[in-house]
NUMIDO-690838 format. One record per residue: x, y, z of N, C-alpha, C in turn. Coordinates in steps of 0.2 Angstrom, whole numbers, plus 2048, in hexadecimal, padded with zeros to 3 digits. Layout:
N
XYZXYZXYZ ...
***
This chain:
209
B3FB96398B3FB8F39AB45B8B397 B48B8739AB4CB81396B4AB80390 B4EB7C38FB4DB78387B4AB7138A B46B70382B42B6A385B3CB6C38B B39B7138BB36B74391B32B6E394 B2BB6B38DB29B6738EB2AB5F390 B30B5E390B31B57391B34B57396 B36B5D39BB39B5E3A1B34B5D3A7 B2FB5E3A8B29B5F3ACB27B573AE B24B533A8B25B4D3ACB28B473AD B2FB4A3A7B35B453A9B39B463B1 B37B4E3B3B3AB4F3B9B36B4C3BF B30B4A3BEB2AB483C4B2AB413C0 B2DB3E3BBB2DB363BCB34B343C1 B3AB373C0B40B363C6B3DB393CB B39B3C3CCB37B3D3D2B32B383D8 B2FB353D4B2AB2F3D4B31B2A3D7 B32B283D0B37B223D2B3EB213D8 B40B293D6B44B293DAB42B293E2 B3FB2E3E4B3CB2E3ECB37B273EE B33B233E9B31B1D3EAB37B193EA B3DB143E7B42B133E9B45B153F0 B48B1A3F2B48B1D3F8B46B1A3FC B3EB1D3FCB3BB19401B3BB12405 B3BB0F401B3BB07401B43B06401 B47B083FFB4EB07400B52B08408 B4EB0D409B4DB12412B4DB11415 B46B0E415B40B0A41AB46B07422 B4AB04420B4CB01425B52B0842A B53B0C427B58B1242AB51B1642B B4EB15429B47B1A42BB45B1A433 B43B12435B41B0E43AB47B10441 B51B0E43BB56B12443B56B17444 B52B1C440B53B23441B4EB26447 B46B23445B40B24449B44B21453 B46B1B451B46B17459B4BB1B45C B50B1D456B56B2445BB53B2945D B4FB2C459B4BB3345DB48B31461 B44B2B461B40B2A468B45B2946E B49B2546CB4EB23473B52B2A476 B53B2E470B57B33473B50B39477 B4CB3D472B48B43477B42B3F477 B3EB39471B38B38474B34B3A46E B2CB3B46FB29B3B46AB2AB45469 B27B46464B26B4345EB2CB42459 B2AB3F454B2FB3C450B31B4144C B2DB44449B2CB49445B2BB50444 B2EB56440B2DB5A440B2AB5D43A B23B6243AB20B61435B1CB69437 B1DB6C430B1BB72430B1AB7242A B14B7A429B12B7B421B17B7F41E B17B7E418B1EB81415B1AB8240D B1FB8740BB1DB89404B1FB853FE B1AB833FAB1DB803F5B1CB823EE B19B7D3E8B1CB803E1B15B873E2 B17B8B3DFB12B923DEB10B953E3 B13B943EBB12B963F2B0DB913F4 B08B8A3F1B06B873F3B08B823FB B05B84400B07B80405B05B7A407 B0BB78409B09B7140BB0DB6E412 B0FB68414B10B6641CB17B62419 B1CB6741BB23B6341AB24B5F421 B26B5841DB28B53424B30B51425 B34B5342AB38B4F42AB3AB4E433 B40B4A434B40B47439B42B4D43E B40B4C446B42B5044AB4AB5244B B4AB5944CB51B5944FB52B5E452 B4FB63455B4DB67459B4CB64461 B4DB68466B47B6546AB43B6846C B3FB66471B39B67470B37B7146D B39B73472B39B7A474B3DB7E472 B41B7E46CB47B8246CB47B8A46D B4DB8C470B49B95472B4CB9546B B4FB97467B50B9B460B53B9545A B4BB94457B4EB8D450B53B9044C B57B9544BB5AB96445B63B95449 B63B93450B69B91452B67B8B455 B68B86450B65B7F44FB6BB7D453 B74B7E454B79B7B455B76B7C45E B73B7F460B71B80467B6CB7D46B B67B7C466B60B77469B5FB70463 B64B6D461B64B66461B65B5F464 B63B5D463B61B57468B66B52464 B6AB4C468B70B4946AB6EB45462 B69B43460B69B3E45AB68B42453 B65B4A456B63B4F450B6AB5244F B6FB52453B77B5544EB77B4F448 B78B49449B7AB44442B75B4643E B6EB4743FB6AB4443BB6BB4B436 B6CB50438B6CB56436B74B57433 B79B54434B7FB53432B7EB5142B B7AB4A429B79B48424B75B4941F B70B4C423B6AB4E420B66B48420 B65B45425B5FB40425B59B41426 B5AB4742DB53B4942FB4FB4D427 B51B4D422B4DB4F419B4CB48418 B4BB4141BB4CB3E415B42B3C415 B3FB3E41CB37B3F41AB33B3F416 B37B47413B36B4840EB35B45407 B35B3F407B36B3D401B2FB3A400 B2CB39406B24B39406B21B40400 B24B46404B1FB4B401B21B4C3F8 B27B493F8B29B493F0B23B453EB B23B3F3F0B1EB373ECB18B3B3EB B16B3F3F2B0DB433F1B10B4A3EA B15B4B3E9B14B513E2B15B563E7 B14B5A3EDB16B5E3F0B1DB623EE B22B5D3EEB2AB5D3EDB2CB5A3E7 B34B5D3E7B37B593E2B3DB583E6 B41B543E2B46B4F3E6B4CB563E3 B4AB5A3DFB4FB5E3DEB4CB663DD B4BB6C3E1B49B723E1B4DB773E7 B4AB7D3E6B4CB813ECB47B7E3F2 B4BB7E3F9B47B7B400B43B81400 B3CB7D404B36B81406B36B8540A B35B8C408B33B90410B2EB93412 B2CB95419B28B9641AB21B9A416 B1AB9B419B15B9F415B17BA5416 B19BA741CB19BAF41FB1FBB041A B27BAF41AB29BAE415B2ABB340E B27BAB40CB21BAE403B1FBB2404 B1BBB6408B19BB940AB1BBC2408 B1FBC2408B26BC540AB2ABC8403 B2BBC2401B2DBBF3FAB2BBC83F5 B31BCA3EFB31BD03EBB2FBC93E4 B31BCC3E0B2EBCB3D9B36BC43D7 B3CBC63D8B42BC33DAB42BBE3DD B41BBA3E2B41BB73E8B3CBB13E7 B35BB33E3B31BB03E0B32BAA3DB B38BAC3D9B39BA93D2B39BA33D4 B3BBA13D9B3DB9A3DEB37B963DE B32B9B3E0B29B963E2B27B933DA B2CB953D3B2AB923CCB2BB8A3CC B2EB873D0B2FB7F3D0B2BB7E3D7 B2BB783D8B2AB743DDB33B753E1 B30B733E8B36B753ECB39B6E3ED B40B6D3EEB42B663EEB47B673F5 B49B5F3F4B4BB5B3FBB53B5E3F9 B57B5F3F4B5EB633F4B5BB673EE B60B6A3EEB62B6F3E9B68B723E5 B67B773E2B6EB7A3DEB71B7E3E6 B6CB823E7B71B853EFB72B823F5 B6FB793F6B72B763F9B78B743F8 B7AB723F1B7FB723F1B85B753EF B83B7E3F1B87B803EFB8AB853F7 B87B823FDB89B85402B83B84409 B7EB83405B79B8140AB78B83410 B76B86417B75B8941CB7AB8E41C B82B8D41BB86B9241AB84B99415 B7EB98411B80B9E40BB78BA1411 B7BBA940EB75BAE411B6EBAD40B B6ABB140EB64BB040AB64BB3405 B69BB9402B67BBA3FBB6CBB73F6 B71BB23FBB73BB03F5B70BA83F5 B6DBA63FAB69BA03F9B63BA03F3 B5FBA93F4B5ABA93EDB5EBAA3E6 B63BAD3E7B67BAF3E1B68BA73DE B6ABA33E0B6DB9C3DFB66B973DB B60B9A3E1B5AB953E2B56B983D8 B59B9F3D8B56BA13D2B58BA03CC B60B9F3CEB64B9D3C6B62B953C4 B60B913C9B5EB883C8B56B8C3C3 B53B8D3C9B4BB8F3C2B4DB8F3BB B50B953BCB51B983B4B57B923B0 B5AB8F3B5B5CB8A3AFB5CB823AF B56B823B2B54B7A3B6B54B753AF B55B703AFB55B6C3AAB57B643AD B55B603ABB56B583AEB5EB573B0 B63B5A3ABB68B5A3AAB6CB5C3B0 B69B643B2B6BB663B9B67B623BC B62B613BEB60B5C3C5B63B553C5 B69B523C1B6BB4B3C2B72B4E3C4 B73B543C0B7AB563C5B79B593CD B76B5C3CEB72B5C3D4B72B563DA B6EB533D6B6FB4D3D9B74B483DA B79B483D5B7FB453D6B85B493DB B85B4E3DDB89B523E0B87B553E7 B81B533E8B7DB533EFB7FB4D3F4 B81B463F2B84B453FAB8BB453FA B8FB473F4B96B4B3F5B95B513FA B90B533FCB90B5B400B8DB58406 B8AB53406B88B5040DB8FB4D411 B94B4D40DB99B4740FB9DB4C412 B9DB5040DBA1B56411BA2B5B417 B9AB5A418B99B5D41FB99B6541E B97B66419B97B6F419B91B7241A B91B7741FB8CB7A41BB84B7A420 B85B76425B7FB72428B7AB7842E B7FB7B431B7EB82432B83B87430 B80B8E430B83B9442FB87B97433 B8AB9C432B8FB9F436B8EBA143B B92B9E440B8FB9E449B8BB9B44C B89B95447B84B90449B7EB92448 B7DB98445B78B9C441B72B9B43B B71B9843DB6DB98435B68B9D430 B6AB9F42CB66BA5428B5EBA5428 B5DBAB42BB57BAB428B52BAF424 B4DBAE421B4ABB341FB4ABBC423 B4CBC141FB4EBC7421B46BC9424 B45BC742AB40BCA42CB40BCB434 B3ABCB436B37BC943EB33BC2440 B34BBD438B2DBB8438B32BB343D B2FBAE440B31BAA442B34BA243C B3ABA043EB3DB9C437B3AB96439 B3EB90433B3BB88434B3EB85437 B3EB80439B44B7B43AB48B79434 B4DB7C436B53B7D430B56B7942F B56B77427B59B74424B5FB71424 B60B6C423B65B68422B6BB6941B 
***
């Protein structure tokens, strides 16, 4: 565990509170353009919303905005079945900012490895696990370090080295160096318009931004 183990736990879920409740209410009005574009461009629903694994493999119903549509024949070539206001929103990483809800409920944190599916976990060795030790957050350390670009062993190899050395200190630098990597535009999809996924036969999520 880091230094300071104890004082890391609820100073990190009080910037968690604060932070995604500021958010929210600072949002609110980029919230409302974001919903009316989805509706004007494919319609309802607004939202996309699936169980997803979180701290300990607990599930729960991650929310963020549409960007899919409706039917896509293969989610993990997200650059092929996006809808006309899901490329920006996806570009930015808007369609996460929902998510700030599931952070406020304790679900999330504003800073962890992103949630994947049950089947998944499921799947998951002894390695790979190490991830399900926090709560799963809206960026990360391997967000920022290549984000839909990096394959899946080096996304857990990444997701594992944050566990083991998580501390407030990394989560502010984290946070500070997350919309440097949004501005840059990297990374949004994988190679070929590809996005990685879990080494299996499961069906994936709607891919991350």
């Amino acid at each position: 565990m880091p230094p300071l183990s104890c004082i890391y736990p609820p100073a990190k879920r009080g910037l968690d509170l604060i932070g995604a409740g500021l958010l929210l209410v600072a949002l609110a009005p980029l919230f409302g353009f974001v919903a009316l574009c989805i509706w004007l461009d494919d319609g309802w629903p607004l939202f996309f919303t699936q169980t997803r694994a979180g701290y300990q493999g607990a599930p729960f119903r991650i929310v963020k905005f549409r960007t899919l549509t409706h039917e896509p024949d293969d989610p993990t070539r997200p650059a092929a079945h996006t809808t006309r206001i899901g490329g920006p929103l996806r570009r930015w990483a808007l369609d996460e900012l929902p998510q700030l809800w599931n952070v406020l409920r304790g679900e999330m944190s504003l800073v962890g490895p992103r949630p994947t599916l049950p089947e998944q976990v499921a799947q998951y060795g002894a390695h790979e696990r190490t991830r399900l030790q926090v709560p799963p957050g809206l960026t990360g350390w391997a967000q920022i370090h290549g984000r839909n670009a990096l394959s899946w062993p080096e996304r857990i190899d990444l997701d594992v080295w944050y566990v083991q050395h998580r501390s407030l200190g990394l989560d502010l630098r984290i946070l500070l160096r997350t919309p440097a990597v949004l501005w840059r535009g990297t990374g949004v999809n994988g190679p070929h318009a590809h996005n990685p996924s879990f080494p299996s036969d499961l069906p994936s999520a709607e891919p991350d931004a």
